[in-house]
C-alpha positions, 0 to 999 in steps of 0.5 A, a space after each residue: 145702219 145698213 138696210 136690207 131689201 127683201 123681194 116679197 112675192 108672197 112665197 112663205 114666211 118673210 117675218 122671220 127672216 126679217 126677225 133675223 136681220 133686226 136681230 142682227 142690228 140691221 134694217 130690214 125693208 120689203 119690195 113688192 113692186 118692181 117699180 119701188 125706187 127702193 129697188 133701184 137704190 138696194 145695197 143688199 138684196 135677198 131673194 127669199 122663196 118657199 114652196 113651189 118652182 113655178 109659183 115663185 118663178 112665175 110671180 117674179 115674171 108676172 110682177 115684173 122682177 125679173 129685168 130689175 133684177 137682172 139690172 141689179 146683179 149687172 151692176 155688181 151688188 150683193 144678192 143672196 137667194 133662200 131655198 126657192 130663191 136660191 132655185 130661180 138662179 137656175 134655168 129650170 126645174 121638173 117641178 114646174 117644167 113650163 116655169 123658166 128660170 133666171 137661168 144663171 146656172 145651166 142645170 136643172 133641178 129634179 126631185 129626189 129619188 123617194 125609193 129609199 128616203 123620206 121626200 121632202 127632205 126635212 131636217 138638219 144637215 151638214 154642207 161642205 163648202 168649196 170655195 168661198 161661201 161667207 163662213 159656210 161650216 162643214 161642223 155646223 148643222 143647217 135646217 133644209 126643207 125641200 124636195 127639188 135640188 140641183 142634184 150633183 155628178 161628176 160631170 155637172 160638178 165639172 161644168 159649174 167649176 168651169 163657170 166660176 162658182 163656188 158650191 158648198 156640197 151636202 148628200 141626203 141618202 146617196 143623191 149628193 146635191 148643191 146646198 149653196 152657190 157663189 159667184 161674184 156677187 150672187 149667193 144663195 143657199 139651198 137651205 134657211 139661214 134664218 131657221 138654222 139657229 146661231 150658224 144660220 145667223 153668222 151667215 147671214 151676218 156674214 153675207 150683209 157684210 161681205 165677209 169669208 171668214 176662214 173655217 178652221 176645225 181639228 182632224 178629230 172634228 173633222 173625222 167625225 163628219 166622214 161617211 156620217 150617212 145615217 138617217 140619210 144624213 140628217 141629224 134626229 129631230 127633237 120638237 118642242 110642242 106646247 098646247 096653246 088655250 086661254 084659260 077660264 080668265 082668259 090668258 093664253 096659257 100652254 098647257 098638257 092634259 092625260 088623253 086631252 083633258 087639260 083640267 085640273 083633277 079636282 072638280 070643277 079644276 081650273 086648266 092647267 097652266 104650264 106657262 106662257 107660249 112665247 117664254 117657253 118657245 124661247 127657252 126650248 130654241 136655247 135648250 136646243 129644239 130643233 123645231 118648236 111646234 103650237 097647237 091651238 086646241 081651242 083655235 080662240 073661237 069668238 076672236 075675228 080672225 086678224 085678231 087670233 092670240 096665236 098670231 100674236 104669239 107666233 109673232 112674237 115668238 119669231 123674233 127670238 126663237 130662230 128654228 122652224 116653228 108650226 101651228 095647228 088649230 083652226 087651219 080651215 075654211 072659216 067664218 069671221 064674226 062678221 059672217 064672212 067665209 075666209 078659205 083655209 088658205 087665207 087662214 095659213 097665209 096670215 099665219 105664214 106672215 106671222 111667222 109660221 114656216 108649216 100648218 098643221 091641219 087635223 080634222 080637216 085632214 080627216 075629213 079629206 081623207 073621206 073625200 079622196 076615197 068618196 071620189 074614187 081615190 083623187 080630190 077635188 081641188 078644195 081640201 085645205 091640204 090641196 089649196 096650201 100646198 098648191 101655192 107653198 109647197 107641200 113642205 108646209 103642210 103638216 097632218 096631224 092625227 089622233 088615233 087609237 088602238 081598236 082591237 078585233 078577230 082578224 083582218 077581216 073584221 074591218 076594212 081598215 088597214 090592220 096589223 097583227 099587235 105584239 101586244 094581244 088585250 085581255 079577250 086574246 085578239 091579236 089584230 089591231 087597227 089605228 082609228 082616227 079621231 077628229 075634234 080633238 079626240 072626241 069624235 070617232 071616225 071609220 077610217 084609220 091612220 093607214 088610209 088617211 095618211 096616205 090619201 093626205 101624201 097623195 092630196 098634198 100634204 108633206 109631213 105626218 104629226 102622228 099622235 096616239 091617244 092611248 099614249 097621250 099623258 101617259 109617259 110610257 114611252 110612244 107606240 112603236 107599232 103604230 109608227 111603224 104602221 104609218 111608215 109602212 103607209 108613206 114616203 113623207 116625214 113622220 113625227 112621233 108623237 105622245 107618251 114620251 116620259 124620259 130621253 130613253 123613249 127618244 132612243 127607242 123610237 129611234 132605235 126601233 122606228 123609222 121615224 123621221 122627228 121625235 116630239 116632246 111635251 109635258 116633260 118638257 113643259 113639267 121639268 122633268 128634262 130638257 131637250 138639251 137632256 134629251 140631245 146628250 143622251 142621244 148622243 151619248 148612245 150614237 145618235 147623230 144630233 144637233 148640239 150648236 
């Protein structure tokens, strides 16, 4: 059996990555140290990293990678970099600009142009491969998370040809940039393999075995890629999202409640039990979600931290589940039963490690938002937000916000944000704002979603779960205003979120939205339809959507 070797610098998730290879019928072995003889023995090597340039560069160098690494290319044996791992083959980045790269490739990397488009970029997008580049398919959609890319013209297109490499190409808006690199024995991909589903899994198949299968596809399949510059490039994101709690007997159940009560009607209901995290995860990764999202509402508060049901469930559910996953609950500085404080950056390390790819942090995010504007519009370095991001990038910290509508006489009646509704309530009043809610809905806070999500874009967040009570269980579709509101108020991604009853409320959001990922529960969970039900209706409509 053939034995990868993974350099582990605690840059991100690893446990899915090794998931894949396992899955693959392979052997999966970490290196942490330089001085491993595991090294120095490796057959195949990857370089994994996630988050921040200068982080992942500087603890290569700190931790005494570099020369061994360097040794091993020299000696002619297979590498492949991911994302960050694919960015240290370059000289440097403007994300870090003290950091130095390995320096394989004389290019920079700079951030995209966040004028026109959501930054980070995240979503499934297509690649086209020049030259060869272990089965690369230009009708395959792979999953990228980032905001730095070595960014493409005509010029440096030129010099990277002149060097020997191989480059499989994608564009997100106009800024066409690389997606992944050959040269002899050194590969590595801009985007994750191992959370690109079926065709992130052959390449990595493809890449232990040193293969370059011929790609072969009809000028009808072909003609459809052409010019498919829509929504940047990036095909519509459809996410799975399961409420996770034990239930009065305490078995860990996912469950969806009408505005967050999760109990049956009756009195004194039992919860409502849908059924178990890790088989439903599973069935919506087959049906086609393109991420699937667990939301800790109880965040298992009498367990000792290492022993959290959810970090068993994210495990298991790696294994099989190959797209992005996120978690939210209990993402926050805490106290352990034993009494001892363990920093919110801890908490989402041991999630990372588990196999989370993004946390979601909810009141704590509100609670920040305070802060920011208590400081005078800045932070102070401590916020959740700011401590995870710092290390993993912003990409993997997600805000998650549970507003609701409050009407009043005009702008002038609150200082929060307002928008003047299509939809007046029963007293005439035209003017509305989004009030944020904490504590799973059941504490109110002066402060709307405008102001939160953009003090959390500024601290350091990198996406927008946006919930709406008023819509919760409701199944009438989501509030477009509010999207629309939160779009207004920042450049990251925004995920719709609650209300959706049928895929026709997919296409409205889509259609009348500028939102970046489209969130599914409760008819998912009851039945009613599946995210393949959803994936085909868009399609059907004009939607560019994610079907292998």
């Amino acid at each position: 059996m053939t034995t990868v070797h993974i350099i582990d610098v605690e840059s991100g998730n690893l446990r899915s990555l090794v998931n894949a290879i396992e899955y693959l019928g392979f052997q999966a072995k970490l290196i942490s140290r330089a001085d491993d003889p595991e090294l120095a023995a490796a057959k195949v090597l990857l370089l994994p990293g996630v988050g921040n340039f200068g982080h992942f560069v500087d603890n290569l160098a700190s931790r005494s990678f570099e020369q061994p690494l360097r040794k091993y290319i020299a000696s002619g044996r297979p590498i492949m970099g991911i994302c960050v791992g694919l960015q240290a083959f370059f000289k440097g980045s403007e994300e870090s600009s003290a950091s130095k790269g390995l320096g394989f490739l004389d290019h920079q990397l700079t951030k995209f142009n966040a004028s026109k488009k959501p930054v980070p970029a995240i979503g499934w997008n297509t690649c086209t491969p020049q030259g060869k580049l272990y089965g690369i398919d230009p009708c395959h959609r792979y999953y990228f998370v980032h905001s730095y890319a070595a960014v493409l013209n005509n010029d440096s297109k030129k010099a990277l040809s002149e060097a020997g490499w191989d480059i499989a190409v994608s564009k997100y808006g106009s800024e066409e940039y690389i997606a992944a690199i050959s040269k002899e024995n050194i590969f590595a991909t801009q985007f994750h393999p191992e959370k690109s589903g079926h065709a992130g899994l052959a390449i990595i198949k493809n890449f232990i075995e040193q293969k370059h299968p011929a790609i072969y596809h009809s000028a009808q399949e072909n003609a459809l890629l052409l010019n498919d510059y829509s929504n940047y490039g990036l095909s519509r994101r459809i996410i799975a999202c399961l409420d996770v709690r034990a239930n009065d007997q305490g078995d860990l159940v996912v469950t969806k409640g009408d505005q967050y009560d999760v109990r049956e009607k009756e009195e004194g209901g039992n919860v409502r039990n849908l059924g178990k995290p890790v088989e439903m995860a599973k069935t919506y990764y087959e049906q086609g979600a393109d991420e699937v999202t667990f939301l800790n509402i109880t965040s298992f508060r009498d367990c000792p931290l290492r022993d959290t049901p959810m970090l068993d469930v994210l495990k298991m559910a790696a294994k099989t589940v190959f797209v992005p996953l996120t978690v939210g609950g209990g993402i926050k500085d805490v106290t352990d039963v034993d009494g001892k404080v363990v920093p919110a950056l801890q908490v989402a390390t041991l999630y990372f490690q588990s196999g989370a790819d993004k946390v979601s942090i909810g009141t704590d995010a509100v609670y920040a938002a305070e802060k920011y504007y208590a400081l005078g519009g800045r932070g102070d370095g401590t916020s959740p937000i700011e401590t995870i991001s710092k290390p993993y990038g912003a990409q993997a910290v997600v805000i998650s916000v549970d507003p609701k509508r409050v009407y009043v006489d005009g702008p002038e009646s609150t200082k929060n944000k307002t928008l003047k509704t299509k939809f007046p309530n029963e007293k005439g009043q035209e003017w509305c704002w989004y009030q944020c809610t904490i504590k799973g809905g059941r504490e109110s806070r002066d402060i709307g979603v405008w102001e939160v999500t953009r003090a959390c874009e500024a601290l350091g967040a990198g996406e927008v779960l946006l919930n709406c009570i008023d819509k919760d269980g409701s199944n009438s579709g989501y509030d477009l205003e509010l999207i629309e509101h939160a779009k207004d108020a920042v450049r990251i991604p925004i995920i719709a979120s609650s209300g959706a009853g049928s895929p026709k409320h997919f296409e409205e959001a889509f259609e009348n939205t500028r939102a970046d990922a489209c969130l599914g529960a409760g008819m998912f969970h009851r039945g009613e339809y599946t995210v393949a039900d959803v994936k085909k209706h868009l399609l059907n409509k004009g939607y560019k959507v994610r079907m292998d």
